[in-house]
C-alpha positions, 0 to 999 in steps of 0.5 A, spaced: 623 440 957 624 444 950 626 437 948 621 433 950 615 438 947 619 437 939 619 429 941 612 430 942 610 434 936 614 429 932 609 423 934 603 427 933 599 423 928 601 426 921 593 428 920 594 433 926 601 436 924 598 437 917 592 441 920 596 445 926 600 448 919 594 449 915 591 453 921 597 456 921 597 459 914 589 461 913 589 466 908 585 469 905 588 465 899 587 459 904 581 460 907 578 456 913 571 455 910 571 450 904 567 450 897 560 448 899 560 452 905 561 458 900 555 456 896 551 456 901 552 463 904 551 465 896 544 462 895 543 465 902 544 471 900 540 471 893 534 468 897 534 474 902 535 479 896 528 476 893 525 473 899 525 479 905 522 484 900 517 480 899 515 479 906 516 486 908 511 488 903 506 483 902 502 485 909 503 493 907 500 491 902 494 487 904 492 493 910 493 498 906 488 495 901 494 496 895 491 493 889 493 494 881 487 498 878 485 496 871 490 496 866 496 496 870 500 490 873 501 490 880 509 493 880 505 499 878 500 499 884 507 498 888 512 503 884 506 509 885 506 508 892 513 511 896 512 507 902 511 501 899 517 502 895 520 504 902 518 498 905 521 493 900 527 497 900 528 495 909 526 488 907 533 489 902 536 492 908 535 487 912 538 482 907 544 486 907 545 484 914 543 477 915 547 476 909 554 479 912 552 475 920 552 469 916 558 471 912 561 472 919 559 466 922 563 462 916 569 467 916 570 468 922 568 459 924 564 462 930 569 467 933 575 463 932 579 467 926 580 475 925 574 477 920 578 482 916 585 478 916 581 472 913 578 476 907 584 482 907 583 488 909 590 490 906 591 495 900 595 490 897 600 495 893 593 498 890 594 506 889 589 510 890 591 512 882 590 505 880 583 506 883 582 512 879 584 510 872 580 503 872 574 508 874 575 512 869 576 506 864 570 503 866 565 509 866 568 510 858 567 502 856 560 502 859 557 509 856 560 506 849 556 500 851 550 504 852 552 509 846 553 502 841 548 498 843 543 502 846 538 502 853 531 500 856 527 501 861 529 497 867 526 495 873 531 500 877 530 506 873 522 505 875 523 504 882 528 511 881 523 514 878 517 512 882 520 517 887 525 523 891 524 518 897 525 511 893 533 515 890 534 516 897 534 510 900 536 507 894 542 511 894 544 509 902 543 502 900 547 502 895 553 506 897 554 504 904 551 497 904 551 493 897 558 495 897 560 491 903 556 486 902 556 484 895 564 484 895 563 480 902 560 474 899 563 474 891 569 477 891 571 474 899 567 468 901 566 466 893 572 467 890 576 465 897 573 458 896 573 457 889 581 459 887 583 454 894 580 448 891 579 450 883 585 455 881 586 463 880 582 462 872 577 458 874 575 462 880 576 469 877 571 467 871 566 463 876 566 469 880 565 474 874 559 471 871 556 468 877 556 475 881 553 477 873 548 472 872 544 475 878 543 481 875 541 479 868 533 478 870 532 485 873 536 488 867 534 483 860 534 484 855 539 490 857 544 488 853 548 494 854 547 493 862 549 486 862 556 487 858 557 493 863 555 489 869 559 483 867 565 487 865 565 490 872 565 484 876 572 482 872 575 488 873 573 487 880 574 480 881 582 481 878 583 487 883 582 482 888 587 477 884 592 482 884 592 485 891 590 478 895 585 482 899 578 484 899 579 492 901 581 494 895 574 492 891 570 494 897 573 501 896 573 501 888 565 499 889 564 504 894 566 510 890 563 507 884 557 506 887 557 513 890 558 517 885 552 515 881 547 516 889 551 523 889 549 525 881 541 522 882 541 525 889 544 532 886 539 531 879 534 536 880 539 542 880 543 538 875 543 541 868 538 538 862 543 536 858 545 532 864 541 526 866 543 521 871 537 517 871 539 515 863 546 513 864 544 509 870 541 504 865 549 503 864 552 504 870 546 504 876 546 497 877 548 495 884 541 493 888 538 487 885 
């Protein structure tokens, strides 16, 4: 019998046999969604980010009769009222999680592979003490940008400054949900598909700017932000390189992103000197 099974296999046309082993060895490496596939889940996710806000308020807006007063754009007449802030920031929410139901569907082909061992959610060799360093160096490279080049008004400092509710909201947002959506999509989905069909530097590049360029209308002309965002997704995008997993970035993005909800959340009981909604043009940068 057991002869007659390898018989069989070894008349299998060469087609089948060479998808049998490529199924075998799904990866996060040698993902079972393809190149196309992964560039619709990131435009999906970009028309969420900017659509579903907009949805959300657009009807607030318009019961509540909120309208620009003379002088002022209609960011302002949004910005002054928390709720309104609140409602666009459930809209964001809701594009987290359509986002990662999409990226599920592509990750998993409807159930039939694991979700975490096709994105790895293994350490890889990464050390908590590796961590740690790259945070440290990442934090000092990006106060250097904001020391040498400078900061502006962006529209996240607005929409932190707008209210105690709008921190704290963004704070969980930006702490429990960018972290794992975001590194879902560019450093698991995106570069998984990328470095299959493209290679390790095309993809480690592609990666690094793509995820970079989306921040750019929200903090231009920011320089100092944009180099620190760009610079960020590298060191990113190379953990993933190095580990062959995505755990470990979301990790990373997770304390990073959390130190600065816990130092904006503790701001009034902070002393003067130091100020968190200053260096958050440096660092703040994870909500689009």
């Amino acid at each position: 019998m057991e002869n007659e099974n390898i018989e069989a296999d070894d008349h299998l046309p060469e087609t089948s046999q060479y998808q049998i082993k490529q199924k075998a060895n799904y990866s996060p490496n040698n993902p079972p969604w393809n190149f196309i596939a992964a560039l619709g889940i990131w435009v999906l996710s970009v028309l969420l980010i900017l659509g579903l806000p907009v949805v959300f308020l657009t009807p607030y807006l318009v019961r509540n009769r909120i309208v620009p007063v003379p002088g002022e754009d209609m960011e302002a007449a949004i910005l002054s009222d928390p709720m309104a802030v609140a409602v666009a920031l459930g809209g964001t929410f809701l594009a987290h999680a359509l986002t990662m139901i999409a990226a599920w569907v592509v990750v998993t082909k409807f159930r039939k592979e694991s979700f975490t061992k096709m994105l790895g959610w293994k350490w890889g060799g990464f050390k908590m003490w590796h961590g740690a360093l790259i945070l440290v160096a990442v934090y000092a490279f990006a106060l250097g940008m904001a020391n040498l080049l400078g900061s502006y008004e962006n529209d996240m400092m607005k929409l932190l400054k707008s209210s105690r509710m709008a921190v704290y909201l963004v704070a969980i947002l930006a702490t429990f949900s960018a972290p794992l959506v975001e590194e879902v999509v560019y450093r698991g989905v995106l570069y998984s598909a990328f470095q299959k069909t493209l290679g390790v530097a095309a993809s480690v590049v592609l990666v690094t700017v793509i995820f970079a360029l989306v921040h750019v209308p929200q903090y231009y002309p920011d320089a100092a932000t944009i180099i620190s965002i760009l610079v960020l997704s590298l060191v990113i995008t190379l953990i993933r390189v190095k580990t062959d997993n995505l755990l470990p970035c979301i990790v990373f993005h997770f304390v990073f992103n959390g130190i600065q909800s816990v130092l904006l959340i503790l701001q009034p009981y902070l002393p003067k000197a130091v100020d968190p909604l200053q260096i958050e043009q440096a660092f703040f940068w994870y909500l689009r």
